[in-house]
Phi, psi and omega in degrees: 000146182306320211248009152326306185275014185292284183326352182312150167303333214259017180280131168298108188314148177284013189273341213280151165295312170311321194291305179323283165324318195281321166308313154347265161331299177304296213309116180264164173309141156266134173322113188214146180244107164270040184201120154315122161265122145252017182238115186322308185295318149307334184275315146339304142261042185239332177282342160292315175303322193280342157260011232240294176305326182314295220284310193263357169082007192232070192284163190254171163287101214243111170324071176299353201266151158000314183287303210286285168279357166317297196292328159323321186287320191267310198247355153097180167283172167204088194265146176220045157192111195291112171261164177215106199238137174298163180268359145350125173285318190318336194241070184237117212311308196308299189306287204307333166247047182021068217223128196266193194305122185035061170248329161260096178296108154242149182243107190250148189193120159353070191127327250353067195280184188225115150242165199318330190302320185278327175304321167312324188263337155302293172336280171328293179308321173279327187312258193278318164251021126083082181239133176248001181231125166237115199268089171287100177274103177242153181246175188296186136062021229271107191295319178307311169324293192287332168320301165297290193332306189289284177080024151310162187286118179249175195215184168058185174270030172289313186302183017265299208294275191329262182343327161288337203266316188324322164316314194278330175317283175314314184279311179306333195275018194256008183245349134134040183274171196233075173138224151318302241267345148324280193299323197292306138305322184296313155304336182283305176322287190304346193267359199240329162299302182290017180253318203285327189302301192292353196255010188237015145292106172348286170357282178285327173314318184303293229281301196267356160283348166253048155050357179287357178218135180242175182227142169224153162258135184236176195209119231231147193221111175292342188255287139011283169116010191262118184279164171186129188301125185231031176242355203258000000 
């Protein structure tokens, strides 16, 4: 049996040094943030670094305890960076930037559209807990997308998600693309409305005219595990 040998003489006692090392190794740093980030560029690379581990698989380790959500509970949040992420399970903001308990404001949606509701909660988050970079995340293969794209009979309220998407839709097919490459531009297009949709709340006008809040857009690459800023 595989699991035969847990029991071996020759398994190192746990006092042995090799195991201490070996414990070492396995065991990763836990992740910990001692600072309010308020500076968007600073924010900015801290979601570059957590996919940079996302990507090599050499994720950090996250306080989760009690203690952990006490002090979240007693001293509020700080989040310092707002996603506004399509809702794809493939696609989840907390993993992909590796980012632990209340480091992240996410707002998730189909399409990743921006309508007063989602924009209302991007407000709050610039607003009120003072996150200075906020990141509209759309992915490669995005169903909401192909869907507008496609322009099939949709039902229930999935048309509202498609009819927001159309516009990006339209401007890529005003460039003559076809297929993919279609579905694709069309996701590029939609992640930059909605960078423009958020850039036209008072709220936030305030926020990126003192330079204290920035907006970006991004692109999530599903096999790769890698994002890339296509707004800057």
């Amino acid at each position: 049996m595989l699991l035969s040998g847990c029991g071996s003489k020759n398994a190192p006692k746990s006092g042995d040094q090799s195991s201490d090392q070996a414990v070492e190794q396995v065991i990763a740093p836990v992740y910990k943030r001692t600072e309010i980030i308020s500076s968007p560029d600073a924010a900015k690379q801290l979601l570059i670094e957590g996919n940079g581990r996302f990507i090599s698989g050499k994720l950090l380790s996250k306080d989760l305890s009690s203690t952990k959500r006490m002090d979240l509970m007693k001293n509020g949040q700080h989040p310092f960076a707002v996603i506004v992420s399509c809702s794809d399970s493939r696609v989840p903001p907390e993993l992909l930037f590796d980012q632990a308990l209340g480091d992240l404001f996410v707002i998730r949606v189909a399409g990743n559209v921006i309508t007063p509701v989602e924009l209302g909660s991007v407000e709050y988050a610039v607003e009120h807990l003072k996150a200075p970079l906020v990141v509209v995340l759309g992915h490669e293969e995005c169903g909401a997308v192909t869907a507008a794209v496609l322009g099939g009979e949709t039902h229930g309220s999935i048309t509202a998600i498609t009819n927001k998407i159309k516009p990006a839709v339209d401007e890529a097919k005003a460039m003559g693309l076809t297929g993919k490459d279609l579905i694709e531009k069309s996701a590029d297009f939609n992640i930059q409305n909605a960078v423009i949709d958020i850039s036209g709340s008072p709220i936030i006008k305030e926020g990126l005219d003192s330079k204290l809040v920035k907006i970006l857009g991004a692109k999530y690459d599903l096999d790769e595990g890698a994002l890339k800023f296509i707004n800057e």
